[in-house]
C-alpha positions as YAML, in Angstrom:
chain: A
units: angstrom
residues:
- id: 1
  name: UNK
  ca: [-34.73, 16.51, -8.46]
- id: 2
  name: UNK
  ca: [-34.06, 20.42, -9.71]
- id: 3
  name: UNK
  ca: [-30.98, 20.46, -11.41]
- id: 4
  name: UNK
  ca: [-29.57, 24.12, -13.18]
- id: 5
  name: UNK
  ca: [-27.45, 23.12, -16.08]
- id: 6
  name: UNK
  ca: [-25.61, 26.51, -16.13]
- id: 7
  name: UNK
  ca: [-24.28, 28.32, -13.55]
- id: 8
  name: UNK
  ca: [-24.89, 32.07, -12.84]
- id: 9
  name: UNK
  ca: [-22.87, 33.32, -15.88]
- id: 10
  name: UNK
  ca: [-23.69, 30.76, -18.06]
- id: 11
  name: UNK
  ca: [-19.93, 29.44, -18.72]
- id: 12
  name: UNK
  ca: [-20.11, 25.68, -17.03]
- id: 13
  name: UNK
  ca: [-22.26, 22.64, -17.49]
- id: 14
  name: UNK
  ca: [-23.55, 20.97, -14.06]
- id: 15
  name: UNK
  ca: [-24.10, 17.23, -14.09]
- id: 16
  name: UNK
  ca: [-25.34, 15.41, -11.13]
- id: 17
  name: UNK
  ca: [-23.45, 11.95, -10.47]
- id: 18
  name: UNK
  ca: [-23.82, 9.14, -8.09]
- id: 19
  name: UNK
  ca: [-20.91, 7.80, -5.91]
- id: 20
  name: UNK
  ca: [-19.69, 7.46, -2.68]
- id: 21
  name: UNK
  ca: [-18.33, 9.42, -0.67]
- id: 22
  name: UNK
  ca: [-15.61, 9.62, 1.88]
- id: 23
  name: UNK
  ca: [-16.32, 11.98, 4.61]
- id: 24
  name: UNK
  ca: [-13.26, 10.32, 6.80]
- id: 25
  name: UNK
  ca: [-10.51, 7.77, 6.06]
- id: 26
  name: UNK
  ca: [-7.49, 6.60, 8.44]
- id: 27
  name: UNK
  ca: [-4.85, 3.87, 7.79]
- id: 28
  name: UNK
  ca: [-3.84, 1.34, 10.41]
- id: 29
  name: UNK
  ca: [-0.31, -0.46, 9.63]
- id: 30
  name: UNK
  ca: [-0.01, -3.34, 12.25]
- id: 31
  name: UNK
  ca: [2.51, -6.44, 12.56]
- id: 32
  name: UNK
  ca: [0.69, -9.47, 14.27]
- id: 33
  name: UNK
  ca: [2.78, -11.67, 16.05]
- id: 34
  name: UNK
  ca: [2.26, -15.60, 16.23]
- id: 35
  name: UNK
  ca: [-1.61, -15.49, 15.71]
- id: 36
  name: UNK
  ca: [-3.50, -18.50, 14.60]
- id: 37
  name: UNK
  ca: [-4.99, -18.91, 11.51]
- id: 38
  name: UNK
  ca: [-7.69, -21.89, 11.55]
- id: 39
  name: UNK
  ca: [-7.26, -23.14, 7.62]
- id: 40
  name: UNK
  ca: [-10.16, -25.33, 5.77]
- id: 41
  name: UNK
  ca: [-10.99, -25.77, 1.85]
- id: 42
  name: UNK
  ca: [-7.63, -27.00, 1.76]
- id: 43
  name: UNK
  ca: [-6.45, -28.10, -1.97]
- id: 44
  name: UNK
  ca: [-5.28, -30.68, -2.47]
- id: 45
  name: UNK
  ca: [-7.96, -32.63, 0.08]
- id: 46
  name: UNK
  ca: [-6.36, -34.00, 2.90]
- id: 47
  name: UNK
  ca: [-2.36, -33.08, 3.20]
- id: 48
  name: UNK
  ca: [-0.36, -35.34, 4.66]
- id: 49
  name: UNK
  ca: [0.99, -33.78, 8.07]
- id: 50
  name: UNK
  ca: [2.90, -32.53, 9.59]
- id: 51
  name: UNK
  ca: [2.40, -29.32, 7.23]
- id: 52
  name: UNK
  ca: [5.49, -26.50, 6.10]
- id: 53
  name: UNK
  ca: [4.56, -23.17, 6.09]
- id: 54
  name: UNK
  ca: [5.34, -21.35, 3.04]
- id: 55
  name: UNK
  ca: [3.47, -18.01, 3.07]
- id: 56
  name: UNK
  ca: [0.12, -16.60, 4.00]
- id: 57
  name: UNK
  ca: [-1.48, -13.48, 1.91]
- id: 58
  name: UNK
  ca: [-4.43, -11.39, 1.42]
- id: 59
  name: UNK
  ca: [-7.04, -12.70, -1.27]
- id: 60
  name: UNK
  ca: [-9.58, -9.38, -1.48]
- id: 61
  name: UNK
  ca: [-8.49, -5.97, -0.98]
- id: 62
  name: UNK
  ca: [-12.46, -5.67, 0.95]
- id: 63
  name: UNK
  ca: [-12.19, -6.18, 5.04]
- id: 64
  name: UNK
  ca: [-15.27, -7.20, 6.77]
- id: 65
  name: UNK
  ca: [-15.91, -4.86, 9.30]
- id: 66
  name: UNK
  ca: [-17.43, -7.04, 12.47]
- id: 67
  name: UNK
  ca: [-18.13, -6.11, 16.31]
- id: 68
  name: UNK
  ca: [-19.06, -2.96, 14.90]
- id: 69
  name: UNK
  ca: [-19.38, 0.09, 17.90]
- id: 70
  name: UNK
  ca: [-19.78, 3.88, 17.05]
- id: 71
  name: UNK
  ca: [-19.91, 6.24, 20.09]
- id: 72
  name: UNK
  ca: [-20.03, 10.37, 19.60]
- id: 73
  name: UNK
  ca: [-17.48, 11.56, 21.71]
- id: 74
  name: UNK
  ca: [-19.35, 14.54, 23.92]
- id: 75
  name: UNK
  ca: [-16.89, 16.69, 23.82]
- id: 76
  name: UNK
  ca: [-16.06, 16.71, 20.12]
- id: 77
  name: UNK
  ca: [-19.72, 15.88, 18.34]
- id: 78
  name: UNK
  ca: [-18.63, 15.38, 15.03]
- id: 79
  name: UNK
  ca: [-16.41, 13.04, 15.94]
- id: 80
  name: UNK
  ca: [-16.76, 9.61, 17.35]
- id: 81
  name: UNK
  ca: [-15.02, 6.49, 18.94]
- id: 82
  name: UNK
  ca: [-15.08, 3.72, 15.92]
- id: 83
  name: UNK
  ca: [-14.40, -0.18, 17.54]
- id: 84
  name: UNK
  ca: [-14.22, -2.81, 15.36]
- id: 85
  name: UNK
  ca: [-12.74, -5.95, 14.00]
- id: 86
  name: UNK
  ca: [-11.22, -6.15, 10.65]
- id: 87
  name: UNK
  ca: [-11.81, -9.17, 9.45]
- id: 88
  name: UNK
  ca: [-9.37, -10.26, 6.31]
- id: 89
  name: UNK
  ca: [-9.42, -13.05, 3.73]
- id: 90
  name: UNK
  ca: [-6.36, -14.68, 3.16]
- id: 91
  name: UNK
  ca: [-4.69, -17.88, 1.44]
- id: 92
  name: UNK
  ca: [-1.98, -19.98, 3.26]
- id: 93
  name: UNK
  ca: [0.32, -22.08, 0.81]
- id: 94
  name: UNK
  ca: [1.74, -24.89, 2.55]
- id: 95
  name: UNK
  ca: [3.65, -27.78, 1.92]
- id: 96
  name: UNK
  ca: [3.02, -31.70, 3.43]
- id: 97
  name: UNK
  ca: [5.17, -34.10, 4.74]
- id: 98
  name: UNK
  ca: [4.90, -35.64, 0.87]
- id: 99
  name: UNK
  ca: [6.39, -32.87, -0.61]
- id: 100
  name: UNK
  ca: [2.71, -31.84, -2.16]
- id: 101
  name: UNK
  ca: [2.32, -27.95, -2.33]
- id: 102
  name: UNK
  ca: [-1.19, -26.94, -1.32]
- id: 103
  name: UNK
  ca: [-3.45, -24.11, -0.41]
- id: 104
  name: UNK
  ca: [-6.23, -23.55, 2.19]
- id: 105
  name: UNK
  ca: [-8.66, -20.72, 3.03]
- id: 106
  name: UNK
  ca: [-8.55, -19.14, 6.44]
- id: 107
  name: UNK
  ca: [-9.16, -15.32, 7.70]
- id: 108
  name: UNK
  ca: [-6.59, -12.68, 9.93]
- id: 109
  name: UNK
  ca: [-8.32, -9.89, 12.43]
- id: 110
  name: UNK
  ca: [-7.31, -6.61, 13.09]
- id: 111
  name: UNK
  ca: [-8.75, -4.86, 16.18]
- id: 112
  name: UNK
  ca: [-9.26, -1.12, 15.77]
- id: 113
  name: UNK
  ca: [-9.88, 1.55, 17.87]
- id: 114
  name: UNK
  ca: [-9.82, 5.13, 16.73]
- id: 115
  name: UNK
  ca: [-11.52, 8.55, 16.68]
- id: 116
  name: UNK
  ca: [-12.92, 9.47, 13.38]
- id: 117
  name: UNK
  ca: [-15.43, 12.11, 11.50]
- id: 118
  name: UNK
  ca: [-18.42, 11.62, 11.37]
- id: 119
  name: UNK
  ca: [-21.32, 12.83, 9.20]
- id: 120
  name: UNK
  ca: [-24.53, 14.27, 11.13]
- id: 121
  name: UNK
  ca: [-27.69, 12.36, 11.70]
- id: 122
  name: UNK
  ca: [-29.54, 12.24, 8.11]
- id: 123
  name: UNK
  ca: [-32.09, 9.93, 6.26]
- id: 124
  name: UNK
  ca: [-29.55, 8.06, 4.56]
- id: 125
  name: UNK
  ca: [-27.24, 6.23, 7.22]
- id: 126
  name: UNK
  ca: [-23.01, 6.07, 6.26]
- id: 127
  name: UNK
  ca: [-21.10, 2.94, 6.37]
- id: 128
  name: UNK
  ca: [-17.96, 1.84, 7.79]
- id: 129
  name: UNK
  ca: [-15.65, 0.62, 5.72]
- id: 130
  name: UNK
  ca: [-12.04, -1.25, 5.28]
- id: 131
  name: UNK
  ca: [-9.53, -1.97, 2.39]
- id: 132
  name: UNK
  ca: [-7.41, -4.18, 3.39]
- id: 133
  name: UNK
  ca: [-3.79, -6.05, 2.32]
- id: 134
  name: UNK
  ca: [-2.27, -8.84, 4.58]
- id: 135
  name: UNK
  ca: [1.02, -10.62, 4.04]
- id: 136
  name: UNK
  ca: [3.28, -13.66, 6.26]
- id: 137
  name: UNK
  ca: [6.37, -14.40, 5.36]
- id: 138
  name: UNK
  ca: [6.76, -16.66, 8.68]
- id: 139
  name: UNK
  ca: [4.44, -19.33, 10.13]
- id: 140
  name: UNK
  ca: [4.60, -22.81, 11.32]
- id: 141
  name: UNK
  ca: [2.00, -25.19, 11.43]
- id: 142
  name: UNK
  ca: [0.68, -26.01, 14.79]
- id: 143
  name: UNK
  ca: [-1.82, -28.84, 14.65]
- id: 144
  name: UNK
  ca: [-4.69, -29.47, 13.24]
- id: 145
  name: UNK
  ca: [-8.43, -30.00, 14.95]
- id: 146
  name: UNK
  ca: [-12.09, -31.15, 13.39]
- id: 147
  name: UNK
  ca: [-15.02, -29.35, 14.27]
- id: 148
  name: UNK
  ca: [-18.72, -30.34, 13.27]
- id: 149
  name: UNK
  ca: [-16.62, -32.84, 10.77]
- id: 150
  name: UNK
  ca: [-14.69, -30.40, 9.03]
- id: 151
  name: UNK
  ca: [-11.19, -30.30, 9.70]
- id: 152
  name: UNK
  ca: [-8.86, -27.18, 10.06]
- id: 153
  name: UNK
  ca: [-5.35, -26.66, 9.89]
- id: 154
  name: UNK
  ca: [-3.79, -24.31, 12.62]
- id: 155
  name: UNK
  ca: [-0.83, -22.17, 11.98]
- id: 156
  name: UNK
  ca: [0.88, -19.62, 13.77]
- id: 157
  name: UNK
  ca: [1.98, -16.48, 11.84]
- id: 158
  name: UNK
  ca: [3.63, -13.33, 11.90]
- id: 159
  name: UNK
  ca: [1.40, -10.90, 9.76]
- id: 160
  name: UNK
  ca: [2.17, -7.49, 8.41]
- id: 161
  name: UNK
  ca: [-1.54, -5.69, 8.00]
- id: 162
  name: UNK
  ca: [-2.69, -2.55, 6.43]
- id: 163
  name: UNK
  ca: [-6.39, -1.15, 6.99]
- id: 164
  name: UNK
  ca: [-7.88, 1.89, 5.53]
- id: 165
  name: UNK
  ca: [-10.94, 2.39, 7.53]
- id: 166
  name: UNK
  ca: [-13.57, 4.52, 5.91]
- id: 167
  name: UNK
  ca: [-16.64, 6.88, 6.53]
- id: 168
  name: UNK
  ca: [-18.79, 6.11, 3.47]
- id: 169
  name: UNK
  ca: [-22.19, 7.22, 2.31]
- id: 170
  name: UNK
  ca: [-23.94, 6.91, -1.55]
- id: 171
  name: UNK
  ca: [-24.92, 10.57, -2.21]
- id: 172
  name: UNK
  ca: [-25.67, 12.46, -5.00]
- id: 173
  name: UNK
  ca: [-23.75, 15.05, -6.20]
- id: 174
  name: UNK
  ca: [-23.65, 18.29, -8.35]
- id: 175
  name: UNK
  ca: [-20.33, 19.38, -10.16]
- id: 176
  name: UNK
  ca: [-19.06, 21.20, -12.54]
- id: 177
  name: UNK
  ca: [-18.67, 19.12, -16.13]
- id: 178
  name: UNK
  ca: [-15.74, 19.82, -18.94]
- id: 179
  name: UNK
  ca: [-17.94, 17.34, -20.66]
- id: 180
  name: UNK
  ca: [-17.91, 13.69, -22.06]
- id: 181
  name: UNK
  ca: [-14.30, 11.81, -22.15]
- id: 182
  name: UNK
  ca: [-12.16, 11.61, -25.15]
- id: 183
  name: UNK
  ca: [-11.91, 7.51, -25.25]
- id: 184
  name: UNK
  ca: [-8.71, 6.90, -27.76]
- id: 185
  name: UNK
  ca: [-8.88, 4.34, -30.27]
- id: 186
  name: UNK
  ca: [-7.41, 0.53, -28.69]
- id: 187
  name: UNK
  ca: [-3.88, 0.48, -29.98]
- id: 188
  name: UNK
  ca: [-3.59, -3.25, -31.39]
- id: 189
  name: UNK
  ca: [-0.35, -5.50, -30.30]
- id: 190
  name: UNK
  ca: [1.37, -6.69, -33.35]
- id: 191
  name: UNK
  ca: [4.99, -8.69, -33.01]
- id: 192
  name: UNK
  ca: [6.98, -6.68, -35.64]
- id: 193
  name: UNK
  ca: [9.10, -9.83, -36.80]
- id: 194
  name: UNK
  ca: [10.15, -7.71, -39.63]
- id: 195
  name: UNK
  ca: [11.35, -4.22, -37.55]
- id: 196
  name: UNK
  ca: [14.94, -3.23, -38.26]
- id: 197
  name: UNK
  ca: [15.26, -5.64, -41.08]
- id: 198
  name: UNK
  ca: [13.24, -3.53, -43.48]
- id: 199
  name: UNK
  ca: [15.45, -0.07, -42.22]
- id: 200
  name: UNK
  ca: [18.26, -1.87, -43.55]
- id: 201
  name: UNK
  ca: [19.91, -0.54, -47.03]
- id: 202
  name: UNK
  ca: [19.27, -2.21, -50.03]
- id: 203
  name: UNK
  ca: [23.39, -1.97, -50.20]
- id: 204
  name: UNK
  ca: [25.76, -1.37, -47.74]
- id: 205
  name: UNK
  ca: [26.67, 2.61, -47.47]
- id: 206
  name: UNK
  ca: [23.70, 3.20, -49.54]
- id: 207
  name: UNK
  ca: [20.70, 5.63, -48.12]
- id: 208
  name: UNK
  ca: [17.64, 3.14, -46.80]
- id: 209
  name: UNK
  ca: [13.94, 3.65, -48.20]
- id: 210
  name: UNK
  ca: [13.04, 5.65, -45.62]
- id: 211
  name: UNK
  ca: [15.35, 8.21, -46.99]
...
């Protein structure tokens, strides 16, 4: 790898870093309406039904991208038709017929369809990528079914959904340096029991030590 440390007149240091880098990014907002949500690694084991929906949210802010299809569009090359599903983590809290608050694991998908930039054909292929938030406020529990002896808990939800669906690639790049970062010195919590006691005047009317 040939790196120059100067440029042409000598006034700027180059570095070369690796990172990733976003040659295209969109953001889908979308508000799914009664979809099922198939819940298991519930906790505490076995809730006593019928369930209470409480809420339903997001647990990583990482989608998994699924179904994946890229087509160039022909008449606009460096662009192409991205078709995927979003797949999201999420956590529904719940509570059972006992009164017992619980939790279980379960997953919301996002369709997308949408035109995007993409980088020409190199060695190194680029990714396609979400981040992801998910949130329910409303749900009810529908029933619940066991499949090869594990047994999930179906509610239907209304879901608000954000996707940011990237264009990614690691690279390496060259730019301009204005050198190493300054890292200040940890500033060190400390409960002041003492502060505005010790501002106080020995006397009233008379000048403080501070003075």
């Amino acid at each position: 790898m040939s790196v120059n440390n100067m440029d042409n007149n000598g006034c700027s240091e180059k570095i070369c870093i690796q990172g990733k880098k976003v040659f295209d990014a969109c953001m889908k907002q979308s508000t799914l309406q009664q979809i099922t949500v198939s819940v298991s690694d519930v906790n505490p084991p076995s809730p006593s039904e019928p369930l209470k929906f409480v809420s339903c949210k997001s647990t990583s802010t990482e989608g998994q991208v699924e179904n994946l299809v890229v087509e160039r569009l022909k008449e606009r090359p460096r662009y192409g038709r991205v078709e995927a599903d979003i797949v999201i983590p999420v956590e529904v809290t719940y509570i059972d017929s006992n009164n017992v608050e619980g939790t279980g694991m379960g997953t919301v998908t996002l369709p997308v369809d949408v035109v995007m930039y993409l980088p020409e054909p190199s060695i190194i292929p680029y990714r396609i990528e979400a981040s992801v938030s998910a949130v329910s406020p409303e749900g009810n529990f529908a029933q619940s079914q066991v499949i090869d002896e594990v047994t999930y808990y179906n509610f239907a939800i209304n879901c608000c959904v954000t996707a940011i669906i990237k264009v990614t690639m690691d690279v390496e790049l060259i730019v301009p340096s204005y050198g190493y970062a300054v890292i200040p010195p940890c500033q060190d919590y400390t409960e002041e029991v003492c502060s505005g006691y010790f501002e106080l005047p020995l006397y009233p009317g008379a000048p403080t030590g501070n003075n």
